[in-house]
C-alpha positions, 0 to 999 in steps of 0.5 A: 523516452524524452524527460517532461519536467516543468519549469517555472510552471509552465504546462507540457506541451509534448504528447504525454505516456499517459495521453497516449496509454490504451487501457491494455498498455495500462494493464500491463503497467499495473500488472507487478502492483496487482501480482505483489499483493503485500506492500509496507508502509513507512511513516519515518519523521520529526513527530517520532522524537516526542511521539506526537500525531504526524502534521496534523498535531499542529495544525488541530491545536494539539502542540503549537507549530513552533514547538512541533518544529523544535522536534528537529533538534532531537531527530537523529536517526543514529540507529537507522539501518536502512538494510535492515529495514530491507530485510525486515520488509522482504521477510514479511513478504512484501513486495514493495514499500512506500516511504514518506518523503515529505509529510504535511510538515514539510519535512523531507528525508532528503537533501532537497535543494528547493529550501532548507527544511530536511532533515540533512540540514536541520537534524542532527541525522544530518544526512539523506535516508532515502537514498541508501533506503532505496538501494536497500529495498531495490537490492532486495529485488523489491519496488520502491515507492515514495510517499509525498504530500502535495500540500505542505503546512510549513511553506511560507507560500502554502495559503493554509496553516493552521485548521483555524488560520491561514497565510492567504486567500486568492494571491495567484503569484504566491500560488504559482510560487508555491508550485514551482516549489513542489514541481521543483521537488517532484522534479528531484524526486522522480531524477534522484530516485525515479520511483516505481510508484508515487503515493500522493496525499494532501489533495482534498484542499484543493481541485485538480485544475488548481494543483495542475493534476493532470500535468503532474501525472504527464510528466511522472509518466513522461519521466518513467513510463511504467511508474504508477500513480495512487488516487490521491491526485484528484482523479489522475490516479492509477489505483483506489487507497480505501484507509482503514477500513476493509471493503465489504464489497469488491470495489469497483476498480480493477486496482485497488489498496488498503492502507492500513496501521497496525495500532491507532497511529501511522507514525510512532507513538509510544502511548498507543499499544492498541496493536492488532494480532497477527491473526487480525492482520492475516485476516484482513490480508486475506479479505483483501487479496480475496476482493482483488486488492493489496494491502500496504501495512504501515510502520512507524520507527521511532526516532532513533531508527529503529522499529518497534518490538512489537511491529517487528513481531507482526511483520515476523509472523506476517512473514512466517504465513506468506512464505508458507501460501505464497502460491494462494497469495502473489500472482492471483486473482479475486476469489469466488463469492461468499455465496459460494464459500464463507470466507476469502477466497483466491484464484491461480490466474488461469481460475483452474485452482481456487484457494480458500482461507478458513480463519477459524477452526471448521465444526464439521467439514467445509462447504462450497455451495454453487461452484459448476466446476468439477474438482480434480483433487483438494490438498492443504496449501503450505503442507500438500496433504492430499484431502477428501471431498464429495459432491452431495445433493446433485441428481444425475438430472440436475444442473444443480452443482450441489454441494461440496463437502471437504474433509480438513483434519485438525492437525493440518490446521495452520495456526493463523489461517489455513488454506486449502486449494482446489485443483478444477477441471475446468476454469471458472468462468468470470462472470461468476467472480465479478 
């Protein structure tokens, strides 16, 4: 398909990918980002040399803007090894990354040509790190997506800077100036790197109209057809990214991810050792491929390259349990409801296999309540042991489905979370996991 790109910020007037999209074509766009489950994020930048808040320790007052930039100076990525990095992600079980490019700072892990402010020209790295990054992860056979921030508090034609000053209010020309700026990027992004998901951020300070979302999307899409597209673009987004926070409820969209950190912090901070367990990150994991979701869990390497002791530990053992459950995890669907099952629960796509994942050690046998499907055979996922059921309280005359009670041993039990997958006669039907 013909390149859409924006020039001098005129608006696209060729029948857009997006325009023309039926939801079936999108569904078929969105099926490798609902079958991955697992992604890794990578928050890489200048803020890792003194460990500081990523932007936002500038712009809230916590470091003057000039001394934030002089961090430039101490960037030197020198044991930076982007296959590694590949290596370390696809062991988890991942199944894409995001990676910032540029964040609030305007700082770009590429050689961009729309101004100076890289870290090729400005660090002492003195080279691009997303171009041999994406080789690394796409030789994994891995997705590859690209994090960019729509605002950018270090441009001079931005109107914000600082949260208690700004550059300018209503000046249309540098506004328009200020587009063709981030067009301009985007426009070398999307040929440089053409990635299989962008990860927007930074809308809330403006509308949709005023960032021209809807002419953005149209040409990612028109550029790559089968690119998507995160909700931080004011409404012209593919997928939901609730941060921080695991849904109680199934969220309404269909696509949907949780980002989430592993301390307090997205980008490096040595100060912050309030790290989750890698039983915590699993559970969580586990509620959200349970609630139909992904889950993109972040990293944050220190300046040097290299990523934090503790974070490799998690990303390791991460890795260990997704190997062993790969097939409760990639390529399934939301489980059944807690009514039935007290815990997250997944489904084969064709719902005749239903995963449950006990998190804890079972006082007596497991319970799922109100399932109408017959069970064929139960076994522990990762091990196949074969294990015993039996369906109490349903009379021969009642459509009561009853109860099912499941024998799982002490010493099957995995030491994160075990899962256990029941074989069905009959698929359960979709209205009852909606």
């Amino acid at each position: 398909m013909k390149k859409a790109f924006f020039c001098l910020g005129l608006v696209l007037t060729t029948l857009s990918a997006a325009a023309q999209e039926t939801a079936e074509q999108k569904a078929a766009r969105m099926q490798w980002f609902s079958d991955a489950k697992l992604g890794i994020f990578i928050h890489y930048g200048i803020y890792a040399v003194n460990g500081i808040g990523e932007s936002w320790s500038f712009h809230n007052g916590q470091i003057s803007y000039e001394n934030y930039m002089k961090q430039l100076n101490g960037f030197t990525a020198k044991k930076y090894d982007p296959v590694a990095w590949a290596d370390l992600i696809a062991g988890s079980g991942a199944k894409y990354t995001v990676i910032t490019s540029k964040h609030h700072d305007g700082v770009a892990l590429y050689d961009t040509k729309m101004n100076d402010l890289n870290v090729v020209k400005k660090t002492p790295a003195k080279r691009d790190l997303l171009t041999p990054f994406y080789k690394a992860i796409r030789d994994k056979g891995l997705k590859a997506g690209l994090y960019f921030s729509l605002l950018d508090w270090s441009h001079p034609d931005y109107p914000n800077f600082l949260r208690d000053k700004k550059r300018y209010d209503n000046d249309s020309l540098r506004w328009n100036k200020y587009l063709m700026f981030l067009n301009g990027q985007l426009d070398e992004i999307a040929t440089r790197f053409n990635p299989d998901l962008w990860w927007f951020d930074g809308d809330w300070e403006f509308g949709a109209e005023q960032w021209k979302a809807k002419q953005i999307r149209e040409k990612l899409l028109n550029n790559n057809p089968n690119t998507i597209i995160n909700s931080r673009l004011q409404g012209y987004g593919d997928y939901d990214t609730p941060e921080n926070g695991v849904p109680v409820y199934r969220p309404a969209s269909p696509w949907w991810e949780l980002c989430m950190t592993m301390n307090d912090s997205w980008g490096y901070q040595p100060t912050d050792n309030n790290y989750k367990t890698p039983n915590q990150v699993i559970r969580i994991f586990a509620d959200c491929i349970g609630l139909g979701g992904n889950l993109l869990l972040d990293i944050g390497p220190k300046e040097d390259g290299t990523i934090p002791d503790e974070q490799v530990a998690i990303l390791k053992k991460l890795g260990r349990w997704t190997s062993k459950h790969s097939e409760a995890i990639y390529g399934t669907v939301a489980g059944v409801p807690r009514e039935w099952f007290a815990g997250p629960s997944t489904l084969s796509k064709d719902r005749k296999k239903l995963y449950l994942f006990i998190d804890s050690k079972p006082i007596g046998q497991v319970v799922v309540k109100g399932m109408p499907n017959k069970v064929v055979s139960a076994w522990v996922v990762g091990k196949g042991n074969p294990l015993n059921f039996n369906v109490m309280m349903k009379p021969w005359w009642s459509s009561n489905p009853g109860l099912l009670y499941i024998d799982v041993p002490e010493d099957l039990l995995d030491e994160q979370v075990t899962v256990i997958c029941l074989s069905l006669e009959t698929p359960v039907l979709e209205q009852f996991v909606k």
